[in-house]
Every structure is written in structure tokens, then in C-alpha cells.
C-alpha positions, 0 to 999 in steps of 0.5 A, spaced: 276 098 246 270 102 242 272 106 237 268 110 232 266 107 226 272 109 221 276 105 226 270 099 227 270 096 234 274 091 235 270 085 238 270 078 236 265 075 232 258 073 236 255 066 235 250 065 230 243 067 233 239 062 236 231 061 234 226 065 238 223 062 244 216 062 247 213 069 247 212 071 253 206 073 256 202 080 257 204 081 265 202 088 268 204 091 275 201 087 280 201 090 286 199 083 289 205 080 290 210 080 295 216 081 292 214 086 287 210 090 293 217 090 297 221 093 291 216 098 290 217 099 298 224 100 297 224 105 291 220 109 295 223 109 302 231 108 297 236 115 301 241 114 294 240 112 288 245 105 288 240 103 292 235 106 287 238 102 282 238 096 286 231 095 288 229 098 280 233 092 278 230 087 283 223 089 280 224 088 273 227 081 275 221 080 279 215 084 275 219 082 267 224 075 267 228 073 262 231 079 259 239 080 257 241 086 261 239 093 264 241 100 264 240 106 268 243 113 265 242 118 270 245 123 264 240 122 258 245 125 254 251 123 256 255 129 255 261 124 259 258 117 256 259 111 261 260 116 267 253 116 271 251 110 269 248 104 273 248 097 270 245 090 272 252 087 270 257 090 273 261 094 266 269 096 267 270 099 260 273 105 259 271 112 257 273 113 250 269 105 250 263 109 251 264 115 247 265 110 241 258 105 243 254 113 243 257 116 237 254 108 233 247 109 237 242 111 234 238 113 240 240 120 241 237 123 234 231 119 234 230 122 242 231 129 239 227 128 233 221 125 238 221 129 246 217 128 251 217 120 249 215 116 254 217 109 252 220 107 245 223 101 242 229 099 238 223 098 232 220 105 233 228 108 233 230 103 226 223 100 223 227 096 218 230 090 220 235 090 214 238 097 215 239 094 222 243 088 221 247 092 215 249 097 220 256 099 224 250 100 230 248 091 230 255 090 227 259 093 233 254 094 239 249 089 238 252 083 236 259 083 241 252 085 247 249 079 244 242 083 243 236 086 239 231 087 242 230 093 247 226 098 251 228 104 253 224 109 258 225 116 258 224 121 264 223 128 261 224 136 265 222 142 262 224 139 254 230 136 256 231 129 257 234 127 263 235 119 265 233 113 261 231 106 264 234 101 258 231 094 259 234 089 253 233 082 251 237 077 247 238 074 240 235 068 243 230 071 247 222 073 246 220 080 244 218 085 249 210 084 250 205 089 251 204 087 258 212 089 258 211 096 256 205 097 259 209 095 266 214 101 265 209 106 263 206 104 270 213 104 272 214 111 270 211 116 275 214 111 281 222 112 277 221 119 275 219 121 283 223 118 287 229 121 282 227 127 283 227 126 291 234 124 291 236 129 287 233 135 291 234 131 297 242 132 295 241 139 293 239 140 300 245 135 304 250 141 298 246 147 301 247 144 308 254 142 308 257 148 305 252 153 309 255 149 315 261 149 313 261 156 311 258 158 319 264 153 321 269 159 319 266 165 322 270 168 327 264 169 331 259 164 335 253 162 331 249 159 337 242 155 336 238 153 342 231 149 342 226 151 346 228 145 350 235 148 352 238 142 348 242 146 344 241 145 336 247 147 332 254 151 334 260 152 331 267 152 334 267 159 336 260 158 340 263 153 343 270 157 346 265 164 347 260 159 351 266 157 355 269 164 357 261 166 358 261 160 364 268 159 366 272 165 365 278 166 359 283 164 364 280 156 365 277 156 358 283 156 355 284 149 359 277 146 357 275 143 351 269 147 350 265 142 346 266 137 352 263 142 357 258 146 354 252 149 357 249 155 355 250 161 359 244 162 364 244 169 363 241 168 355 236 163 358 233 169 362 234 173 356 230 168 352 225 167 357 222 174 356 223 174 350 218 168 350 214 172 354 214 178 349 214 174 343 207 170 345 204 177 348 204 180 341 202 174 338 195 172 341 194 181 341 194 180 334 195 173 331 195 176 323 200 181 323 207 180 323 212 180 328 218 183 328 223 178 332 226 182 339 233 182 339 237 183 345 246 185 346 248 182 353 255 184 355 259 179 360 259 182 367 266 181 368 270 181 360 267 186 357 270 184 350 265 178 350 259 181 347 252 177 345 246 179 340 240 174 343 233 173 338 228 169 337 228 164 331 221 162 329 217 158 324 210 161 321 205 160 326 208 164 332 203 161 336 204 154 334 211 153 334 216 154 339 221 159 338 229 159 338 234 162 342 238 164 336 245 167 339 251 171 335 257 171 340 263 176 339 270 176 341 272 184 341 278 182 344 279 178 339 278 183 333 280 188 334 279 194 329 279 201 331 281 204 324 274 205 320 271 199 317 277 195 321 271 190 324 269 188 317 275 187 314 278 183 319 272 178 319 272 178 311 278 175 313 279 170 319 272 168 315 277 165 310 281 161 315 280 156 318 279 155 327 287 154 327 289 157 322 286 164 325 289 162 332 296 162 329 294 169 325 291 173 330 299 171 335 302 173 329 298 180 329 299 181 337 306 180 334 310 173 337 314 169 334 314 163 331 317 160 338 312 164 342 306 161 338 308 155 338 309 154 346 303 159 348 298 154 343 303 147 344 304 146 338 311 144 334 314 149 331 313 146 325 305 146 325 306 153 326 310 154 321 305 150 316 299 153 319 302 161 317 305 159 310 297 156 309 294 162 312 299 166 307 296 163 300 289 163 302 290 171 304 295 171 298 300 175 302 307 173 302 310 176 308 308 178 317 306 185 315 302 184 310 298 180 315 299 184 321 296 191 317 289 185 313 288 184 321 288 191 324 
């Protein structure tokens, strides 16, 4: 384990180095060979940063050979060191190894004394090859590494640097060339856009799950329908509204409504004007800007099953082809009389989940534990499980107070 430099990192004693071999020669980033043009292809085609790293790595292997190791920091920082690093050689040491080895290296303060830097090396940061070998940073990280030599390239973000690429040789290795450095300056650009990519394309899979998963909970059907009819998104709701819609509330509650989904034929025709109406206004008057057409459907024969229709379009109301965007309610299901009954019960089935609200809403109508276990064909267990969860994720404790959140 490293530790700090009071209590010096134990490691056993390196060999002594070996002469310098061969200088290498100058190389730049030729486009024309083969292997190098497949690892550029696959950073730029890479959907995570593993295969990122992996593809850099086969890069550097190609494009500048015979160096000790490399390291990706995606935390340029390293506020948790060793955390979201990447290694051309696989590393299994502990946290508190890597706390050690960062408060020994001299990297940190000489990067913020110098932002903005592209490209540096371990002479820019210690010139001095004496005062080097007489510190605990040679002693403890370079000579158990086994190297001296090192090129660091840095991606910056509004003043704050966020990743750095180290490329490393050993005692017995060649200094970097002029060739290696303008290499990476070359590689710069090509790294810095591809980790921006998948950070922002992350961001964007973050914002679309907890969206999705958030519409998941709504205790309402949230509908999306192309202009194709193939339907684009629904949730769980959607699918039992569409059910009933199609079946009626007897049979739907035998049929999995995933499983035999269509969307109703009465907002197809309710689309279809609205279609007509949409592109009418457009081709009137193509600059101004249009304000979508809703439409309420109430089910003919179950009157508490209601649905709100629009249209969901992109910028050119001409170009594109609307949406069927469609909101389904159950006012069976919520059932609010009092004043603001209706958003307070929405508040909170929107906290539960599709099961959990099932068993909430029995529990509401007044039966028993062994009611709702045989109305749901569910052990009694689960049931109970499934109110103890809804209580803590309410934080109640008791039936009535449950029975009052949901009337």
C-alpha cells in the first residue's frame, strides 16, 4: 500500500536502470496506414468510453511503440484518485494506494500554475534532473513503476481541466520525439470530441430514463402514436386504458394489455382531422405559429374512461408529420370530489409504483388484506409487502391515513 510521504511508500527497490536505447524517430499522425485509420474509425464510431480507451490504447500502440504504459483520468483532478481511471495495464490497487501516489506527484500544482496547457512532460514539470532523482516522487512512484520519462495531454473545459492522457516510458527507453508530441497534439482535437460525445450522449440516456421512468409512475396513460400508427412510446397505464378502450373494463382485466395493443380506432379518426386542420393552417400561413388543436374523447359506454388527443410536431409543420399525442384518465380510478381531490391523488399514486397503486387504490375502496389478495391473485404475503412499501414511500403508518391521502 502507498502511503503519504511521512510514512514513504513501501515498495522494493527497483533494478538499476538500463543504458538508453536508440532515439526514436519523429513520427506524425499518418492517416495512411491501415491500423491507425481503423483506430481513429473506431474512436469516432466508440458508443462508451471503455471502447474509447480501448481503441486510443490500439492507437498509441500503432502510431508510438515501445512505451511503458498509459493512463486515461477521466477525473483530471482526481477528487476520488484511482476512481475513473482507465490503464493500458490492468491495476487492482487500492484507493488509499492512489490518495498516496497523487499527494507525491507534482503534476497537480504545475497544471494549476499553467491552465489551459495542452501537452506537458515530466521535464517541463521537474527541469531538473538532480532534484528529480532526490524526491520521495522518483523514490516511491517512479522507480517501483519502473519510469522517467512521460507525456501528459490535457483536455480542458471552461478553465478547469477535466481529463489527461499520460503516455509513459521506461528506464530503458528512449525519450519521447518531437514526432511523439506533435502526434498528440494531433490526437487532441480527435480525444477531446469523442469524450465530449459520450459525455452528452450519457447525459441525454440519464435524462431519458429518469423521464421514462417518471411517465412510468403517472397514474395516467401517456400515449405516442407515429404518423404510421406504430405506436412510439406508452406506459403501463396506456396500455390498460387502451385495453378497456378496445375490450371493455370486464375483459380487460383478463388480458395483458401490452400483449394485445391497438390503438383505439376512435383517436385515429380524431387524429385524422386533426391532421387535416394541422396542415390547413400551415400551408395558410407557413411563418406563423401554430398552436396544436386538442381534442377530449369520452368512452361511449364507460363514461369514466376519458382521453385528451393532440398533435405533436416537430419545426416545419409541413415537412414533418405530426404525432397522435394522447393523455388517458381513469376517473373511476381517481376518484376526487373534494376541492383539489384530483391533483392530490395524483401527486401521490405518481410516487408508487403500477402494483403498488393497484393494492393502494383496494385498500381505499375499503377491502381487506384477503380481499385484495384474491380480487389481484396475489398471495397474501405480497400484499402485505406491497402496503408496507406503499406506507414508507407515503411515510404513513396506518390504512386511514391512506384512505384520507387518496380521497
Amino acid at each position: 500500500m502507498i502511503v503519504a510521504r511521512k510514512s514513504r511508500i513501501a515498495a522494493k527497490p527497483a533494478a538499476k536502470p538500463a543504458p538508453p536505447a536508440v532515439e526514436v524517430a519523429d513520427r506524425a499522425l499518418r492517416l495512411d496506414d491501415p491500423a491507425l485509420r481503423r483506430s481513429l474509425v473506431d474512436m469516432q464510431v466508440a458508443a462508451s468510453v471503455p471502447e474509447l480507451w480501448k481503441a486510443l490504447h490500439k492507437l498509441l500502440q500503432t502510431a508510438i511503440p515501445h512505451h511503458h504504459s498509459s493512463t486515461l483520468f477521466l477525473d483530471a483532478k482526481e477528487r476520488n484518485p484511482g476512481a475513473l481511471t482507465l490503464h493500458s495495464h490492468t491495476s487492482r490497487r487500492p484507493a488509499d494506494w492512489w490518495k498516496a501516489r497523487a499527494k507525491l506527484s507534482p503534476t497537480h500544482a504545475w497544471l494549476d500554475a499553467h491552465p489551459g496547457v495542452k501537452l506537458y512532460s515530466l521535464d517541463d514539470i521537474v527541469p531538473d534532473h538532480v532534484q528529480l532523482r532526490r524526491s520521495d516522487f522518483y523514490r516511491h512512484v517512479l522507480m517501483p513503476e519502473g519510469w522517467d520519462k512521460l507525456l501528459g495531454l490535457t483536455l480542458w473545459e471552461q478553465g478547469e481541466r477535466k481529463s489527461i492522457l499520460c503516455l509513459r516510458r521506461a528506464f530503458n527507453q528512449a525519450p519521447f520525439s518531437e514526432g511523439d508530441k506533435a502526434l498528440l497534439l494531433d490526437l487532441h482535437p480527435v480525444l477531446d470530441r469523442n469524450l465530449r460525445r459520450l459525455e452528452k450522449h450519457e447525459e441525454e440516456v440519464i435524462a431519458r430514463n429518469s423521464l421514462q421512468q417518471f411517465i412510468n409512475l403517472l397514474p395516467q396513460g401517456i400515449l405516442l402514436v407515429n404518423a404510421r400508427h406504430e405506436l412510439v412510446f406508452a406506459n403501463h397505464e396506456a396500455f390498460e386504458a387502451c385495453a378497456a378502450w378496445n375490450h371493455g373494463a370486464q375483459a380487460a382485466r383478463q388480458l395483458n394489455g401490452r400483449a394485445v395493443f391497438a390503438v383505439p380506432p376512435a383517436f385515429l379518426e380524431v387524429y385524422h382531422e386533426l391532421m387535416g386542420r394541422h396542415y390547413a393552417a400551415a400551408l395558410a400561413d407557413p411563418e406563423a405559429h401554430h398552436v396544436p388543436e386538442r381534442r377530449q374523447l369520452t368512452h361511449p359506454v364507460l363514461r369514466h374512461l376519458q382521453a385528451d388527443l393532440s398533435l405533436f410536431s416537430l419545426d416545419d409543420p409541413l415537412l414533418s408529420r405530426p404525432y397522435l399525442f394522447a393523455q388517458l384518465v381513469n376517473r373511476e380510478v381517481l376518484d376526487a370530489k373534494a376541492p383539489g381531490a384530483l391533483d392530490r391523488q395524483v401527486t401521490v399514486l405518481s410516487r408508487l409504483t403500477q402494483r403498488e397503486r393497484e393494492v393502494a387504490l383496494l385498500v381505499r375502496d375499503g377491502l381487506s388484506n384477503e380481499e385484495i389478495a384474491s380480487r389481484l391473485h396475489k398471495g397474501l404475503g405480497t400484499v402485505k409487502n406491497q402496503i408496507q412499501s406503499v406506507f414508507t414511500k407515503l411515510e404513513i403508518n396506518s390504512r386511514a391515513k391512506l384512505i384520507s391521502l387518496l380521497r
